[in-house]
PLY file of the C-alpha trace (Angstrom):
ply
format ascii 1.0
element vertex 158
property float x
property float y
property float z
element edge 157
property int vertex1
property int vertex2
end_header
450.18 221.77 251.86
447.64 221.05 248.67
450.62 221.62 246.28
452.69 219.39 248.43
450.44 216.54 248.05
449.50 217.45 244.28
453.34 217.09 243.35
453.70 214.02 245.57
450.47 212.39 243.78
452.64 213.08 240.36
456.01 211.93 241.81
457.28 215.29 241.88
459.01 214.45 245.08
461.93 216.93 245.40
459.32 219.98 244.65
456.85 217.69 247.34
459.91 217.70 250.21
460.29 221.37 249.69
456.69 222.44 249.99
456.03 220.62 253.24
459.65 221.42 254.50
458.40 225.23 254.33
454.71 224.43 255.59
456.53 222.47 258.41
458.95 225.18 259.33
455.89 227.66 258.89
453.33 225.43 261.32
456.18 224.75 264.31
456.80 229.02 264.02
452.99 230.06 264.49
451.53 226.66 266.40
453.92 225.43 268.12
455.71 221.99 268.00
452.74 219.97 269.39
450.51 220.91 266.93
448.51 218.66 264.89
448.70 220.78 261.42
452.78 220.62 262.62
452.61 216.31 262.69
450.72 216.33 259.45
453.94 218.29 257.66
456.22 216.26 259.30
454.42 213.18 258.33
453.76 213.96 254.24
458.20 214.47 254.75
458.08 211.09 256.14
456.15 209.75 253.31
457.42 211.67 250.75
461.17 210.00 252.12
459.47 206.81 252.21
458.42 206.91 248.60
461.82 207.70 247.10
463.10 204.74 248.78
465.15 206.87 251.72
463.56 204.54 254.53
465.96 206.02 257.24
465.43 209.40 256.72
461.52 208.64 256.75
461.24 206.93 260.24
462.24 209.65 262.67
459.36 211.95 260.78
456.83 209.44 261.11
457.89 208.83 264.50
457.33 212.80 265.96
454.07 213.31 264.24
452.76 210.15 266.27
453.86 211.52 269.29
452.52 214.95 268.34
449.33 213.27 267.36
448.87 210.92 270.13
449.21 213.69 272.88
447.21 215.95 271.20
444.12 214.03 270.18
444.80 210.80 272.87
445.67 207.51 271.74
442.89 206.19 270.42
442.01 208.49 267.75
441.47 207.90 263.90
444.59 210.06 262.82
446.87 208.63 265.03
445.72 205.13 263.39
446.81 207.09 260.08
450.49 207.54 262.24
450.22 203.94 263.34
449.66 202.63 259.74
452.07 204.16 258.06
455.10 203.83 260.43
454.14 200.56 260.75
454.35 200.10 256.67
457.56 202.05 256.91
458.68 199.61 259.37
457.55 196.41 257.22
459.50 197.99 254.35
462.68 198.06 256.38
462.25 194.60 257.39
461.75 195.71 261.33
458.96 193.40 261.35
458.76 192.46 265.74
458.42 196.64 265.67
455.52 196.83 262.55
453.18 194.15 263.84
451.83 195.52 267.31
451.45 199.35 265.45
449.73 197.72 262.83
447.64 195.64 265.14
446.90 198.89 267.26
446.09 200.73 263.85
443.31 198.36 262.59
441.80 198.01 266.25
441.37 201.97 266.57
439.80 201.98 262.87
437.62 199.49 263.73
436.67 200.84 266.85
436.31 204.50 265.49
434.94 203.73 262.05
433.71 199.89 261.74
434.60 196.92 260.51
433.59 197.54 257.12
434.84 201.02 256.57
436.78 201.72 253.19
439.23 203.31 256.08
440.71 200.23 257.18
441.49 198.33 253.53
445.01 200.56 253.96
445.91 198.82 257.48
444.21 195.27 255.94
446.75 195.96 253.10
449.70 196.50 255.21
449.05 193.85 257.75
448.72 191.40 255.39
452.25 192.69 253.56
453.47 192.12 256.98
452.33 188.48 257.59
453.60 187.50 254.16
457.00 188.38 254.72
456.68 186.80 257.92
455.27 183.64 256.22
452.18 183.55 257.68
450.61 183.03 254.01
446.70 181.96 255.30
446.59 184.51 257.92
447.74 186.75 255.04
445.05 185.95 252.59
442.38 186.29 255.23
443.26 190.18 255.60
443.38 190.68 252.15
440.24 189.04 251.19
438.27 191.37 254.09
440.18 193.93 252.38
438.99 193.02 248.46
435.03 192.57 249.88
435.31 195.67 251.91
436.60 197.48 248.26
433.91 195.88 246.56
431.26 197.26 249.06
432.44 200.56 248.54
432.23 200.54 245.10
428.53 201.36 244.06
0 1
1 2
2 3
3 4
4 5
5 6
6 7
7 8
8 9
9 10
10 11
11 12
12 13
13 14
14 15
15 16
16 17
17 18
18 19
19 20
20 21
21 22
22 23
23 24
24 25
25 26
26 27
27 28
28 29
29 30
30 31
31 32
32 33
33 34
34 35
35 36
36 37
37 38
38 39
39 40
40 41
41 42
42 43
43 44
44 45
45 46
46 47
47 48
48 49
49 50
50 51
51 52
52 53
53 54
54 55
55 56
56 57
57 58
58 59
59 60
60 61
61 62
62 63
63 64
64 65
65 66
66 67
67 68
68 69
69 70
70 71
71 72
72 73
73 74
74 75
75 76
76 77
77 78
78 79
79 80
80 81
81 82
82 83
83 84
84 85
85 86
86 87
87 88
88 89
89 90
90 91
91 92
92 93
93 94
94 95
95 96
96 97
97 98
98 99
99 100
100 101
101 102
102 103
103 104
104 105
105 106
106 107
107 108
108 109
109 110
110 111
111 112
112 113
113 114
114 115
115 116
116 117
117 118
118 119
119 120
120 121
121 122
122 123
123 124
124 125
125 126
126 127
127 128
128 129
129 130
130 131
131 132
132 133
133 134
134 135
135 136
136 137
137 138
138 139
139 140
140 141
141 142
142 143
143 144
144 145
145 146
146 147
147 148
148 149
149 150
150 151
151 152
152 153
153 154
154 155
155 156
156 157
């Protein structure tokens, strides 16, 4: 899974897909297909999908290791926030924007609830939400979430 992410950090996204395509067939063999190291391969497809702009192809990936995740750790844990996010990203990307705003709302409640409100962990979901209310012109509510966002960065800085 490391070399996976190293090639997907340097855009090598065809060697990425077929790393975690083996890890994934690997992880559903030995642990099952509700395992959590199983959602975690089939997520890194759906981002690596994502990434090369093959938005369809991502969404049904993202969608599975959500489920997986949610079962497996409940529904209020911090990786299924990580699920919630980026589906919900996915989603704002594909203009499915009614579908992206209650994950991403559900997202930054569970990292604030599990981690704070001024965790570095919750500048991703700031990001996104605020993506989402810009495209849905909702410019102030937009520039609120990315100013937490910018001051919680700053924070985290030193």
């Amino acid at each position: 899974m490391n070399q996976g992410l190293l090639y997907f950090k340097q855009k090598r996204y065809v060697e990425a897909e077929a790393v975690w395509r083996r890890a994934s067939a690997i992880f559903e063999e030995s642990l099952g297909p509700n395992h959590t190291d199983f959602a975690a391969s089939l997520s890194n497809l759906g981002l690596v999908f994502w990434a090369q702009g093959r938005l369809p192809e991502a969404e049904p990936f993202m969608r599975e290791a959500l489920m997986i995740d949610e079962r497996a750790m409940g529904p209020d844990h911090p990786e299924v926030s990580l699920n919630l996010n980026n589906l919900g990203g996915l989603f704002v990307d594909q203009g499915k924007y009614f579908e992206a705003e209650p994950l991403l709302r559900r997202a930054l409640t569970i990292r604030e609830n599990t981690l704070g409100p001024d965790h570095i962990g919750i500048t991703a979901v700031l990001d996104n939400y605020a993506r989402l209310l810009r495209k849905t012109h909702r410019a102030e509510e937009a520039a609120k979430f990315e100013e937490r966002a910018r001051i919680i960065r700053i924070k985290h800085q030193n």
